[in-house]
C-alpha positions as CSV (number, residue, x, y, z in Angstrom):
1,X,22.9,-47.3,-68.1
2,X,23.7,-45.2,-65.1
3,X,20.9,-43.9,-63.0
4,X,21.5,-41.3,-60.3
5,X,19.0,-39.4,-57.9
6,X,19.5,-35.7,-56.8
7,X,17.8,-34.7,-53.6
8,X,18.8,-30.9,-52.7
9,X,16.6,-27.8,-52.1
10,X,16.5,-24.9,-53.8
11,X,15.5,-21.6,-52.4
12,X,14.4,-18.4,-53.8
13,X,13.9,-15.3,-51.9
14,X,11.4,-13.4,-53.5
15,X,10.3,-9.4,-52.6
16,X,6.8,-8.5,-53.2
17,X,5.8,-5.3,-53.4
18,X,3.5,-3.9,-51.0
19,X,1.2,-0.7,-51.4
20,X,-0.8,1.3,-49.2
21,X,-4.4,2.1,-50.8
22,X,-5.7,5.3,-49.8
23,X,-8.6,4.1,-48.6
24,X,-6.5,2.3,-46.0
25,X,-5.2,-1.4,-45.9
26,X,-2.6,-2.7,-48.5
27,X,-2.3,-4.7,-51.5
28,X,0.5,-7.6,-51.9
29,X,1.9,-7.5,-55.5
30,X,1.7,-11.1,-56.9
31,X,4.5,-13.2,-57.5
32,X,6.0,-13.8,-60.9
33,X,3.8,-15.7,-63.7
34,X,5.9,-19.4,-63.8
35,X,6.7,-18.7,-59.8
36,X,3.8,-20.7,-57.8
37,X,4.1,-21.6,-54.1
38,X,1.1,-24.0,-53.5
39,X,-1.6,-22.0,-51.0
40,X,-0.3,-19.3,-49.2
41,X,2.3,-21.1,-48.0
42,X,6.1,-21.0,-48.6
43,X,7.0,-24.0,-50.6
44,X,6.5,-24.8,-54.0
45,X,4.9,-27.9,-55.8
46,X,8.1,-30.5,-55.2
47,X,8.4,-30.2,-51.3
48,X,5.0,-30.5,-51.0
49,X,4.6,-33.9,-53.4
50,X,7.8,-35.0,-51.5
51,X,6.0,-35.3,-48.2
52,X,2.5,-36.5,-49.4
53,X,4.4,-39.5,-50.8
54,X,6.4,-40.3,-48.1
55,X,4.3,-40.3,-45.3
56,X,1.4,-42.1,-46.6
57,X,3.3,-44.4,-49.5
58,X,6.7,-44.9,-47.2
59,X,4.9,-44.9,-44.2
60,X,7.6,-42.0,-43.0
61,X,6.7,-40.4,-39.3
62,X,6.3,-36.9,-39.2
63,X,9.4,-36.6,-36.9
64,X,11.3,-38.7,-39.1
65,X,10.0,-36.8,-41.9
66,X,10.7,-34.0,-40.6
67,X,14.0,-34.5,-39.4
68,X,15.0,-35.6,-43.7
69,X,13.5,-32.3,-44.6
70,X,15.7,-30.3,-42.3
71,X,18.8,-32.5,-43.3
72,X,17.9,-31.4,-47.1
73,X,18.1,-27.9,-45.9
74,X,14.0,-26.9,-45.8
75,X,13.4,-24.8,-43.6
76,X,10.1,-26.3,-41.9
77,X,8.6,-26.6,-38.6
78,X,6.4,-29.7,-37.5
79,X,3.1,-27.2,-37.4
80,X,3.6,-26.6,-41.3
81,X,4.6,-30.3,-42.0
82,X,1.5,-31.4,-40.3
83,X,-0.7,-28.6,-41.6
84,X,0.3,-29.8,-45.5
85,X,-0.6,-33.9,-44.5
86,X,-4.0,-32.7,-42.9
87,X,-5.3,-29.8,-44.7
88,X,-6.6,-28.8,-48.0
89,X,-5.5,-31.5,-51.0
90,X,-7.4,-29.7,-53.6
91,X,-4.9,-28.9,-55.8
92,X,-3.1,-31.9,-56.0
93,X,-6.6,-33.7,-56.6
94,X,-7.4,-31.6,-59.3
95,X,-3.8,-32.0,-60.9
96,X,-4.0,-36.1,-60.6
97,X,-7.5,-36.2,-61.9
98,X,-6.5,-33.7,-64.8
99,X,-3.3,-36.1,-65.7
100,X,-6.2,-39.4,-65.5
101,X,-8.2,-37.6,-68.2
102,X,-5.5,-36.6,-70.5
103,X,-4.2,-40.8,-70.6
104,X,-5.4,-42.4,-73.2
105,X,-7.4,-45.0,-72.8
106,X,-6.8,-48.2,-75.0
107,X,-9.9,-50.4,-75.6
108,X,-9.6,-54.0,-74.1
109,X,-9.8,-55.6,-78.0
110,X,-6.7,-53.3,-78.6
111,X,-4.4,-54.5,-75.2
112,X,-1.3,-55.6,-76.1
113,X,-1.0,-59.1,-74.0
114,X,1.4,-59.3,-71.3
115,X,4.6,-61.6,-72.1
């Protein structure tokens, strides 16, 4: 067996459209159904994962942390770094506690013993 990893980014400039209502103020077209950058923000699912495992699990600094994410070629600045470690989770909650309820859970007189 041959195991490899493969750390690179991949980035995707996307245009949305913008339109002036007549009213006054603008609308933002929305991005593409399967595109999804988490928030408002400019990164998608991966990136952000990436760093809320490896600060809290790795016990990685933020300038450390940052420094690897600039070295992969994100495009990040310690104010966004710090504001997806502090700020809203929800998502990633939701998505964890989603994945719990779909596992199957196996009744202790069904366990199969450990070796």
């Amino acid at each position: 067996m041959v195991q490899e990893l493969v750390i690179h980014n991949h980035n995707t400039r996307y245009l949305q459209a913008r339109y002036d209502l007549p009213g006054g103020g603008s609308v933002l077209a929305p991005f593409a159904q399967g595109v999804l950058p988490v928030g408002d923000g400019h990164f998608g699912a991966n990136p952000i994962a990436y760093i809320l495992d490896q600060f809290p699990q790795a016990r990685v600094t933020e300038p450390l942390l940052l420094a690897q994410l600039w070295e992969y070629g994100i495009a990040i600045s310690a104010g966004q770094l710090h504001r997806i470690l502090t700020e809203d989770h929800t998502l990633f909650h939701q998505a964890k506690d989603e994945g719990f309820a779909q596992q199957r859970i196996v009744p202790e007189s069904q366990a199969v013993p450990a070796p």
